[in-house]
PAZAPA-4460 file (N, C-alpha, C; in steps of 0.05 Angstrom, whole numbers, plus 32768, in hexadecimal, padded with zeros to 4 digits):
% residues 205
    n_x    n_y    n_z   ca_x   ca_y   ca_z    c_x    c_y    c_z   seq   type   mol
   7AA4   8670   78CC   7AB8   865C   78D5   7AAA   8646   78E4     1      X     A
   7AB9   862C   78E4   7AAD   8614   78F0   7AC2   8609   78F9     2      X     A
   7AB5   85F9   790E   7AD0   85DF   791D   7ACA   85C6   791B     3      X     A
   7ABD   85BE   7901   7AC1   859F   78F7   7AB4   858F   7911     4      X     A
   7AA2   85A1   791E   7A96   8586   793A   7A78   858E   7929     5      X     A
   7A6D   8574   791E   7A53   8569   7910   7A39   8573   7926     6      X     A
   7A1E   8580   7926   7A19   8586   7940   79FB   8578   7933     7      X     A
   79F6   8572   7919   79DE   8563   7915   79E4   8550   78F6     8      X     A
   79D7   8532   78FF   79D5   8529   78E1   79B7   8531   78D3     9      X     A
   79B9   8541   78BA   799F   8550   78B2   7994   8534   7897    10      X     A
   797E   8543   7891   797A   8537   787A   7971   8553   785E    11      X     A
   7984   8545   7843   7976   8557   7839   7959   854D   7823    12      X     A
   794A   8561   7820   7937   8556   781F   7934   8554   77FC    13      X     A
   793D   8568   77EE   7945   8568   77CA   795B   8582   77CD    14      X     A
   7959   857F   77B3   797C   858D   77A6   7978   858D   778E    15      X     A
   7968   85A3   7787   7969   85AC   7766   7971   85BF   7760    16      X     A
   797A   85CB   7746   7987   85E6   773B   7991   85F8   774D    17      X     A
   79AE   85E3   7761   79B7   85EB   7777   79AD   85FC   7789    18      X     A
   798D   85EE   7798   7987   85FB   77AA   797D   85E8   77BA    19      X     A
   7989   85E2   77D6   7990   85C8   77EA   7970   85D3   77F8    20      X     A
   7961   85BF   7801   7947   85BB   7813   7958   85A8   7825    21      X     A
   795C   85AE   783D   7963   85A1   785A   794A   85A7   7870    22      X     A
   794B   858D   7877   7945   8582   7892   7952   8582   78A9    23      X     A
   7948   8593   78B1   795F   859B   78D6   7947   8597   78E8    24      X     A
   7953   8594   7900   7953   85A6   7920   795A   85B9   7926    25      X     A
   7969   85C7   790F   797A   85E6   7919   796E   85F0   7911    26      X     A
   7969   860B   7924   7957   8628   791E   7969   8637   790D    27      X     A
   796E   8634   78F4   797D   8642   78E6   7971   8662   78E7    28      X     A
   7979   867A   78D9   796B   8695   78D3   797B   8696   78B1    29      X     A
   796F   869F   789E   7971   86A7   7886   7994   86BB   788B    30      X     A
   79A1   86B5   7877   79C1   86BF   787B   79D8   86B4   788B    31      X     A
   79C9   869C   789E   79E3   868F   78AB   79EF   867E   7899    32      X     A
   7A07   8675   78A2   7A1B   8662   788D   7A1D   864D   789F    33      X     A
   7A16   8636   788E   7A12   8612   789E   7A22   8607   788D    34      X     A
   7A36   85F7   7892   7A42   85E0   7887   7A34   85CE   7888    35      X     A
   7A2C   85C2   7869   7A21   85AE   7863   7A3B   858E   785A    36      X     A
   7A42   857D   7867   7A53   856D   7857   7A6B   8577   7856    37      X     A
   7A77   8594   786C   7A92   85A4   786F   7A8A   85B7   7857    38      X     A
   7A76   85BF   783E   7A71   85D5   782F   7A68   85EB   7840    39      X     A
   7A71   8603   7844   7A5D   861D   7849   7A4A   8620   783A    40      X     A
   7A34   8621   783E   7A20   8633   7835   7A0D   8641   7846    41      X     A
   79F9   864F   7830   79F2   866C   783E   79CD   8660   7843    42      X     A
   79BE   8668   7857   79A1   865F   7859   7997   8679   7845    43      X     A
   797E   8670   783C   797A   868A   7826   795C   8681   782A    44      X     A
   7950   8670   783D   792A   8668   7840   7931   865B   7858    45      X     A
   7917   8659   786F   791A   864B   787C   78FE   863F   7886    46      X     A
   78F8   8628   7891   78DD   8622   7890   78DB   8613   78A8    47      X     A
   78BE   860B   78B0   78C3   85FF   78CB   78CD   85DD   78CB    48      X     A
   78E2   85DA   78DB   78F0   85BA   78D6   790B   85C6   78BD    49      X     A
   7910   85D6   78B7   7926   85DF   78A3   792B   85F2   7895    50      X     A
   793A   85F2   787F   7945   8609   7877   794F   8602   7854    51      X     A
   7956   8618   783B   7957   8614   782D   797C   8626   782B    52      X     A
   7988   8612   7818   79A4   861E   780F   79AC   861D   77F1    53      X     A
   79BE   863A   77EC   79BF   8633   77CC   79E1   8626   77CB    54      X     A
   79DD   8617   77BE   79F9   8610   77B0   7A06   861E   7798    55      X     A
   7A14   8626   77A0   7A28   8636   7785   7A30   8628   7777    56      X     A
   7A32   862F   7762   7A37   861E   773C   7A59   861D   7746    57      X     A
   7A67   862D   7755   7A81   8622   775E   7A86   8613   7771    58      X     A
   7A74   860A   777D   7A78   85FB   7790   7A6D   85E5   778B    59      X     A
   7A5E   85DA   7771   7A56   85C4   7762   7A6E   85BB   7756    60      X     A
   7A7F   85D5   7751   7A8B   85C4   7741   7A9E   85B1   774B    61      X     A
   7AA3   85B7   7760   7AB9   85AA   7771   7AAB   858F   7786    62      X     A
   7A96   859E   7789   7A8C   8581   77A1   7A6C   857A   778F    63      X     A
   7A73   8557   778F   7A62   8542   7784   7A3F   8543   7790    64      X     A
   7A27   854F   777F   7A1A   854F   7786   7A0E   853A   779B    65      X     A
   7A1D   8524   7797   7A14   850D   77B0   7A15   851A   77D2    66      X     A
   7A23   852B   77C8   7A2E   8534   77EE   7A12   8542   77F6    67      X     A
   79FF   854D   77D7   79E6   855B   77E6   79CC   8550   77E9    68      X     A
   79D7   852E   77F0   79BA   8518   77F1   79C1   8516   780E    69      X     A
   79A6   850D   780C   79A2   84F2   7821   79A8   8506   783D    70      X     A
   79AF   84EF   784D   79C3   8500   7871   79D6   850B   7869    71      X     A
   79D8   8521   7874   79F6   8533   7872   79F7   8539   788C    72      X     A
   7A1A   8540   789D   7A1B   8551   78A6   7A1A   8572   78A9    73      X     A
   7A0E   856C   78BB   7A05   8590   78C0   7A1E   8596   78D9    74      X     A
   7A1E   85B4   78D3   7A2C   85CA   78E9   7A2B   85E0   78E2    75      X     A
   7A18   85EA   78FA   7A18   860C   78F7   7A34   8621   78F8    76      X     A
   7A37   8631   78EC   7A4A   8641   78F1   7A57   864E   7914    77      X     A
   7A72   8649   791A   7A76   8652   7931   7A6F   866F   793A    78      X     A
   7A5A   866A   7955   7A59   868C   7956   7A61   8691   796D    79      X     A
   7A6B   86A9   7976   7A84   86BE   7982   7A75   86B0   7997    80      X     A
   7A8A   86A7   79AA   7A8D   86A5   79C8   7A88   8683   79CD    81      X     A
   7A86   8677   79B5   7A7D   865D   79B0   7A9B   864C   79BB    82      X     A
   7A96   863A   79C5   7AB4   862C   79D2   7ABE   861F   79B6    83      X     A
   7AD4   8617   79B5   7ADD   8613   799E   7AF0   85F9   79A7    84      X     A
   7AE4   85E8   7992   7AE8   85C8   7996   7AFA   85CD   7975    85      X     A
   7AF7   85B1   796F   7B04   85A9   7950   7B1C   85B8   794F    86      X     A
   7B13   85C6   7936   7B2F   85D3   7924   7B28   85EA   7917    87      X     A
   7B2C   85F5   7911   7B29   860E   78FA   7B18   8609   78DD    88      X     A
   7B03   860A   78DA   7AFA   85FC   78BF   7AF1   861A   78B0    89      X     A
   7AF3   8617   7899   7AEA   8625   788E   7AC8   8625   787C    90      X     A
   7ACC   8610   7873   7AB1   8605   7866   7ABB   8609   7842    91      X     A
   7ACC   8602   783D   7AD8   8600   7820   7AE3   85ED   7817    92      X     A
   7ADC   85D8   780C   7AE3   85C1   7807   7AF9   85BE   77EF    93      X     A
   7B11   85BD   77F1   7B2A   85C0   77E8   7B2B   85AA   77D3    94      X     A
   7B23   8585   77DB   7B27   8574   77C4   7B17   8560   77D0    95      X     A
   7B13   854C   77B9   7AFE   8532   77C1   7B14   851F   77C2    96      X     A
   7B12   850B   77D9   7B1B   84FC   77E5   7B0D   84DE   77D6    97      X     A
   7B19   84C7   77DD   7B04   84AE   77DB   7B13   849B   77EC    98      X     A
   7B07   8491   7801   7B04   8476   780B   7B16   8461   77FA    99      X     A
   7B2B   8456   780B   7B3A   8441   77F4   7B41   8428   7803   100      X     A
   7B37   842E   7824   7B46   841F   7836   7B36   8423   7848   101      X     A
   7B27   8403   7862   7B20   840C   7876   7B29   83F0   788E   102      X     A
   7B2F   83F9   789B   7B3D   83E3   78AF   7B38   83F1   78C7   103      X     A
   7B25   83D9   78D9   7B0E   83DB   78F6   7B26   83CD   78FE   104      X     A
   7B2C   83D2   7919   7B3D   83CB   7925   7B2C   83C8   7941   105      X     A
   7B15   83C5   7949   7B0C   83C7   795F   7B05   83E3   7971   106      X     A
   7B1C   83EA   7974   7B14   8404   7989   7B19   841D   7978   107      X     A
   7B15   8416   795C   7B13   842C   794F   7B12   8428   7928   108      X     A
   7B19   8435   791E   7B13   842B   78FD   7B20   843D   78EE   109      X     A
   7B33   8433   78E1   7B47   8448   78CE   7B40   844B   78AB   110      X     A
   7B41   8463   78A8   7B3B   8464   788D   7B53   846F   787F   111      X     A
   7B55   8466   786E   7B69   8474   7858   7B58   8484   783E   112      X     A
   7B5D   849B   783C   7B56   84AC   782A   7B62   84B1   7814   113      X     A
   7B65   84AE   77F9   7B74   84B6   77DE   7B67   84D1   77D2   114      X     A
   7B80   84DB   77D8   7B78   84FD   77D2   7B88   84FF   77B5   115      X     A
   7B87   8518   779D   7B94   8520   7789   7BAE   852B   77A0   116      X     A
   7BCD   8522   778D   7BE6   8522   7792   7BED   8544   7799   117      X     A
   7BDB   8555   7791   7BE4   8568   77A0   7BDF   8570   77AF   118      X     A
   7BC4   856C   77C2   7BC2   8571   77D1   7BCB   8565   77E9   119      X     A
   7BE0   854E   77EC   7BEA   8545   7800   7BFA   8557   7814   120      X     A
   7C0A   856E   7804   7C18   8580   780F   7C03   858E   7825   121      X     A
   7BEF   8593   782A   7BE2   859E   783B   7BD4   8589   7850   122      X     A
   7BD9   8574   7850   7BD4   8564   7860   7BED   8553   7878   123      X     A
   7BE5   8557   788C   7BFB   855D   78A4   7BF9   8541   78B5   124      X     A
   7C0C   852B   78B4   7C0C   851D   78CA   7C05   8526   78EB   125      X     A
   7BEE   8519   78FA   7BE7   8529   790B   7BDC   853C   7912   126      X     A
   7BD5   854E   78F5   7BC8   8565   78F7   7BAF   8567   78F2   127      X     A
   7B91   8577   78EC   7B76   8570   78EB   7B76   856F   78CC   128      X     A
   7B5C   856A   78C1   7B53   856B   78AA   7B39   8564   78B0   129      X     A
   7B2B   8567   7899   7B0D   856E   789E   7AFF   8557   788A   130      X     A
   7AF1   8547   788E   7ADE   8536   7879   7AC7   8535   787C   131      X     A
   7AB6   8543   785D   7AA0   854B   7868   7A94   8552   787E   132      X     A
   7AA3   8569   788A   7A9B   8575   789A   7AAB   8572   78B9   133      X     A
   7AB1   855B   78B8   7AB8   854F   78CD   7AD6   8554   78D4   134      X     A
   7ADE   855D   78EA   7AFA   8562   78F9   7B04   854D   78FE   135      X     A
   7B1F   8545   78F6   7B30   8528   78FD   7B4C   8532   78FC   136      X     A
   7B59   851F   790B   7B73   851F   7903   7B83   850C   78F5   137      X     A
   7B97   850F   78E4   7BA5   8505   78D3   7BBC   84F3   78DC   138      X     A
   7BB2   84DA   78D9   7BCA   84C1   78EC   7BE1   84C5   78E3   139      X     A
   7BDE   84BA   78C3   7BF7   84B7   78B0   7BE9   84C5   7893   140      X     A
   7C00   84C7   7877   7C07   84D3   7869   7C17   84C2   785B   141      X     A
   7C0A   84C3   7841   7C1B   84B0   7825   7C1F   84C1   7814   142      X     A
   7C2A   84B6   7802   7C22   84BD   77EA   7C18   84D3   77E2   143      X     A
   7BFC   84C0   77DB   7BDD   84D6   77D3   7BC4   84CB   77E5   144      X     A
   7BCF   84C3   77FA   7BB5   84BB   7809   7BC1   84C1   7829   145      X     A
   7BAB   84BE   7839   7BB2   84BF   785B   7B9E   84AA   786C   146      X     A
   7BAB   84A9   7881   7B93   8496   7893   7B8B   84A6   78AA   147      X     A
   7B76   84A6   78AD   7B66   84AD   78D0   7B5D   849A   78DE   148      X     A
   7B58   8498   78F2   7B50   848A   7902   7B3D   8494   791B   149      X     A
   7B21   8488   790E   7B01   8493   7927   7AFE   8482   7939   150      X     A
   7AF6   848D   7953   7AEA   8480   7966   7AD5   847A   7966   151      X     A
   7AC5   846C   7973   7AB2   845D   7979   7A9E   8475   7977   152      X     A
   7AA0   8488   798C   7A94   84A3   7987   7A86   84AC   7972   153      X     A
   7A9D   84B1   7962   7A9F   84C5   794A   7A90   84B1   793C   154      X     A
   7A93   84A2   7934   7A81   8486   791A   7A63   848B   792D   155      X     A
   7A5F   8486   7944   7A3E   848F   7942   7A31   849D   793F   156      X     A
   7A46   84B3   7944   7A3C   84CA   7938   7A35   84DB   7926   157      X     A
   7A46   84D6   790E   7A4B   84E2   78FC   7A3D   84CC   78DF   158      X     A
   7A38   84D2   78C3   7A33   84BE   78B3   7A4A   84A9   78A0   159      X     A
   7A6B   84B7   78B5   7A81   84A6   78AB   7A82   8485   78A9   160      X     A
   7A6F   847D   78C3   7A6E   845F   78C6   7A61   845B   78AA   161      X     A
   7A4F   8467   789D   7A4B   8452   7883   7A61   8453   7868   162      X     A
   7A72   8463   7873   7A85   8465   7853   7A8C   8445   784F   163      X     A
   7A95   8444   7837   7A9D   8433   7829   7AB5   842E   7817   164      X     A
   7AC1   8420   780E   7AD6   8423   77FB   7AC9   8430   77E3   165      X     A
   7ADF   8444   77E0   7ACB   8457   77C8   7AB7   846B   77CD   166      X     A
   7AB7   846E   77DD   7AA8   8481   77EC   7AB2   8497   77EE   167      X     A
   7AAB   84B2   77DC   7AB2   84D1   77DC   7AAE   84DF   77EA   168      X     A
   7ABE   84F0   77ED   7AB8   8500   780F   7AD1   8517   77FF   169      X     A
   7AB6   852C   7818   7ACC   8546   7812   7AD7   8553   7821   170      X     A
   7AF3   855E   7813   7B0A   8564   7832   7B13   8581   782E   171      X     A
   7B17   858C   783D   7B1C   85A2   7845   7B38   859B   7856   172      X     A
   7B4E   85B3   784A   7B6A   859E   7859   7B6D   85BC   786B   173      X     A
   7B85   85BE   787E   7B8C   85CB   788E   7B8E   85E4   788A   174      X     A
   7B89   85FD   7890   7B8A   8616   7887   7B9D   8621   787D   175      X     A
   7BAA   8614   789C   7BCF   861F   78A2   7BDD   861D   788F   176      X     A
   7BDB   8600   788A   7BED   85EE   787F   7BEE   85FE   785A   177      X     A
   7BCD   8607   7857   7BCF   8612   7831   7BDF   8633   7839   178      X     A
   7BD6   8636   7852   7BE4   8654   7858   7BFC   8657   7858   179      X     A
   7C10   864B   785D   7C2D   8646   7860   7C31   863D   7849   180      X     A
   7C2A   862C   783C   7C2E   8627   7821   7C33   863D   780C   181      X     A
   7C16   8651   780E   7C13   8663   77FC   7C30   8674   7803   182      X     A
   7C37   8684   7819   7C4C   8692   782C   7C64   8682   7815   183      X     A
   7C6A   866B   781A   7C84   8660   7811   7C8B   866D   77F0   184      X     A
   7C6A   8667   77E4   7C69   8663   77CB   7C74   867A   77BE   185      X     A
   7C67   8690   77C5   7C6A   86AF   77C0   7C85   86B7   77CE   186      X     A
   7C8D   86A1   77D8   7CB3   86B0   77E5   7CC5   86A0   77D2   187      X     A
   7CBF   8692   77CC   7CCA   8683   77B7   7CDE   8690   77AA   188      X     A
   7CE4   86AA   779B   7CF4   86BB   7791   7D0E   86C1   77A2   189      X     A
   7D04   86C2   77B6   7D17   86CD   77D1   7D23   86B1   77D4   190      X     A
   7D42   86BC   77E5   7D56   86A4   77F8   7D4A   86A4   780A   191      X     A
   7D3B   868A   780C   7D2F   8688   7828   7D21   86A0   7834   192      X     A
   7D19   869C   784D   7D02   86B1   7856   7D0F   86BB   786E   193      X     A
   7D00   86D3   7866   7D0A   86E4   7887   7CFF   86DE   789E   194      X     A
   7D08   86EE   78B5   7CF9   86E4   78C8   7CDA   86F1   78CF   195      X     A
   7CD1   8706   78BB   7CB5   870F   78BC   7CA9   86FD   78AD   196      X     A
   7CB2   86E5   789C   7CA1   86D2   7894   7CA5   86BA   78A5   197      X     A
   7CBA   86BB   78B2   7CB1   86A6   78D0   7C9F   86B0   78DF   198      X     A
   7C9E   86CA   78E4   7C95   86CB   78FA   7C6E   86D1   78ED   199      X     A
   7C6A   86CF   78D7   7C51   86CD   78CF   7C40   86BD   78CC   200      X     A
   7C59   86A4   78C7   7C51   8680   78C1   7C48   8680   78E3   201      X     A
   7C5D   8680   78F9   7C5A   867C   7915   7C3C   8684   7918   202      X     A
   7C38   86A3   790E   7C21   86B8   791D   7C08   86A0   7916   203      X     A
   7C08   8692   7904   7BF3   8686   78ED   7BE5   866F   7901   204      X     A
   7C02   8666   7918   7BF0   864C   792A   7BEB   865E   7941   205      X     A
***
């Protein structure tokens, strides 16, 4: 599990026959799980200044080898007793997003994201979502797209300040939100829901 707070920008160093060479500061150990770009993956080598990750042929298929160049965000996996900032991440990147909109407003910079039309249902006015890696919250909600809005902060921190129009990024949407979904989907048969499926949606926040 992860909370979408970025704790290094790494570099990776190649990426062939899905097997990532990264450049850290983190003392990884062989078997931990690092979000690379909001992807889980697993360390499987580690060397001094970094570490080696394999990419799964399923997880190619969904996220654009571009995400495994250049700077990526890094985050180690949350471990027990660790204070817990962000959100709930899982490290599973649900759909690719693209940059369609960016408007600096001074004390901050809004992006609009165009997501595929079904996945809007899991995306929550106000609620978090994750881009590449990164914990945010959700201003507004269209259509098939949404806007966020970063602070001054967050843009130096993170490698969002260089997106661009057109610019792919991968999102990971709310847990809850696919959880309650799935709950509805499978009641679907039934008149409405009882109250042990209220009170399971409730248990869920």
């Amino acid at each position: 599990m992860f909370t979408g707070l970025i704790r290094e920008v790494a570099k990776v160093e190649s990426f062939q026959n899905g097997k990532l060479k990264v450049l850290s500061n983190h003392k990884a150990n062989i078997g931990d799980s690092i979000a690379i770009n909001g992807v889980c993956l697993t360390v499987t080598e580690t060397f001094k200044g970094g570490f080696y990750l394999n990419v799964a042929s399923e997880t190619r298929s969904i996220v654009d080898d571009s995400k495994f160049q250049g700077f990526v965000h890094l985050e180690p996996a949350m471990q027990m007793g660790d204070r817990f900032e962000g959100h709930i991440v899982q490290g599973h990147v649900d759909t690719i997003g693209e940059v369609i909109k960016i408007d600096n407003h001074g004390n901050g910079v809004d992006y609009y994201i165009k997501v595929p039309h079904d996945q809007i249902k899991y995306i929550v006015p106000k609620g978090s979502i994750t881009i590449d890696g990164v914990s945010l919250t959700v201003n507004e909600v269209y259509d098939d797209s949404f806007r966020l809005t970063l602070i001054p902060h967050t843009l130096e921190n993170t490698l969002i300040k260089n997106y661009r129009i057109g610019t792919k990024v991968n999102i990971e949407t709310d847990m809850f939100a696919r959880y309650i979904e799935h709950i509805l989907r499978r009641k679907e048969h039934k008149k409405g829901l009882s109250w042990s499926d209220v009170d399971a949606m409730s248990m869920s926040y």
